[in-house]
N, C-alpha and C positions, 0 to 999 in steps of 0.2 A: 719669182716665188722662191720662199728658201727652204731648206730643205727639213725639214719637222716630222716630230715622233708622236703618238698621240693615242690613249687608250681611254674606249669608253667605258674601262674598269677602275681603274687610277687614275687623278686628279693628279697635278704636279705640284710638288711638295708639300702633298697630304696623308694620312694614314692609310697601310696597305691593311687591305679588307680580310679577315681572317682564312676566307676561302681559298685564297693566294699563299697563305703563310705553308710552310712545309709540313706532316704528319708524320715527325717521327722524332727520335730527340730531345725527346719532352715536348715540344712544340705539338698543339692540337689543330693546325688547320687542314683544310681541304686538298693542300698542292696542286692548283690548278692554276696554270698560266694564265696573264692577263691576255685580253685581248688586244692585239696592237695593230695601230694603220700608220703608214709615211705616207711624204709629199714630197715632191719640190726635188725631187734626186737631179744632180745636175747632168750635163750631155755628155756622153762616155762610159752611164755607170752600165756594167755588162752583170754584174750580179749584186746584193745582196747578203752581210750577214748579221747578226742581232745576239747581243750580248744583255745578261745580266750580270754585274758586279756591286758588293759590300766591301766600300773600300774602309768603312770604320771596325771589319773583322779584327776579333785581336790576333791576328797570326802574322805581322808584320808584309805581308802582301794580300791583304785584302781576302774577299773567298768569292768566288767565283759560281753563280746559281746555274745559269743557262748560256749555251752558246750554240748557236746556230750556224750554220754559212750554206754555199751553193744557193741560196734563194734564188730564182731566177726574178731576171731584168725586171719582166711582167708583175710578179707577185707587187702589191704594195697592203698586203696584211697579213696576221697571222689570228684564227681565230680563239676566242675561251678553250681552254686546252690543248692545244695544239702540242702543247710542250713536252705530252704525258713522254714516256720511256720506249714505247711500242713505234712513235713517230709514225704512226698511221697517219694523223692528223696534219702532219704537214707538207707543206709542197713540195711534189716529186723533183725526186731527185737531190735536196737538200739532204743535209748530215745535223746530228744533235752529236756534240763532245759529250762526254764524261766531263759531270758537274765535279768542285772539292767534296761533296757529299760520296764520292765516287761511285756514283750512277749516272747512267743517260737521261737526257731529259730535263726538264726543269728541275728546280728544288728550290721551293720557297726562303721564304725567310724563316729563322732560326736562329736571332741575334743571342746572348747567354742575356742573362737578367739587367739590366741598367737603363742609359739611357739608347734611348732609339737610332739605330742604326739607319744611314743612307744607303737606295736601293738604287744603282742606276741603271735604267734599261736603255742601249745603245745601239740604234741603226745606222749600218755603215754601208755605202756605195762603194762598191767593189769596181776598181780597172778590168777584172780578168772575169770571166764567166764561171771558174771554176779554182775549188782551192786545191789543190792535189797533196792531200793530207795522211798519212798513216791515220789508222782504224781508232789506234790506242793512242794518238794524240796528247798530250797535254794540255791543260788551260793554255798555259804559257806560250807552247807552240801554236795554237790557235789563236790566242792575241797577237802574236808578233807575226802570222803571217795574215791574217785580217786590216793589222795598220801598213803593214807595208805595203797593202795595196786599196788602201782605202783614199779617194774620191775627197769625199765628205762623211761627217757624221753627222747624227741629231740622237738626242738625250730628253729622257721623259725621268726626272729625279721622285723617288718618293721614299717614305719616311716608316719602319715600324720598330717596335719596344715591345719589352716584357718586362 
């Protein structure tokens, strides 16, 4: 089995649903994180972590929505909001970075007026159980210690415009 990302909120390489889209910015949607489920993690993975990235952002390194880590082994979903800021919703023990929107939590989409932006949602099999992260973290620092200890990934692509 290989290792796959999968939400029964988002279709892959389809339009992201307005309820997902960010509310603030000008953008009118509801900010509520998709629902996401994996499979297929291969033998070794000890945790767990799940990014959201626009890498067609005009800010020459893309913008960064959601980032997750700490997931444990066991988890293999995350539910319809899960993402909000309070991280009530998600599995103990897991950390939500500060998005580029510079708040915790999810933050939709918010592409500026043109064509539609790519959204890729990223589950990553973790070698280590745990990331041992400062609080105040950076995207940056939280992608570069999530790949260097990532397993595998799996990518669920979708699509929104204004």
């Amino acid at each position: 089995m290989s290792f796959s990302l999968t939400s029964p909120d988002i279709a892959p390489d389809s339009a992201i649903d307005l309820r997902h889209v960010f509310n603030d910015w000008s953008c009118t949607g509801q900010n509520l994180s998709p629902a996401l489920q994996w499979s297929g993690a291969p033998a070794g993975t000890r945790s767990f972590a799940l990014t959201c990235y626009d890498p067609d952002a005009p800010t020459g390194s893309g913008w960064w929505h959601w980032q997750i880590y700490n997931i444990d082994a066991a988890v293999l979903s995350l539910a319809r909001g899960a993402g909000e800021a309070s991280g009530a919703r998600l599995p103990k023990g897991s950390v939500q970075s500060v998005n580029d929107y510079m708040l915790r939590g999810y933050g939709g989409p918010c592409p500026p007026p043109g064509p539609a932006h790519r959204y890729v949602f990223s589950v990553f099999a973790l070698k280590t159980a745990r990331l041992e992260l400062p609080t105040a973290a950076t995207c940056a620092m939280v992608g570069f210690n999530i790949i260097a200890n990532a397993l595998a990934t799996a990518t669920l692509t979708a699509r929104y415009g204004r």
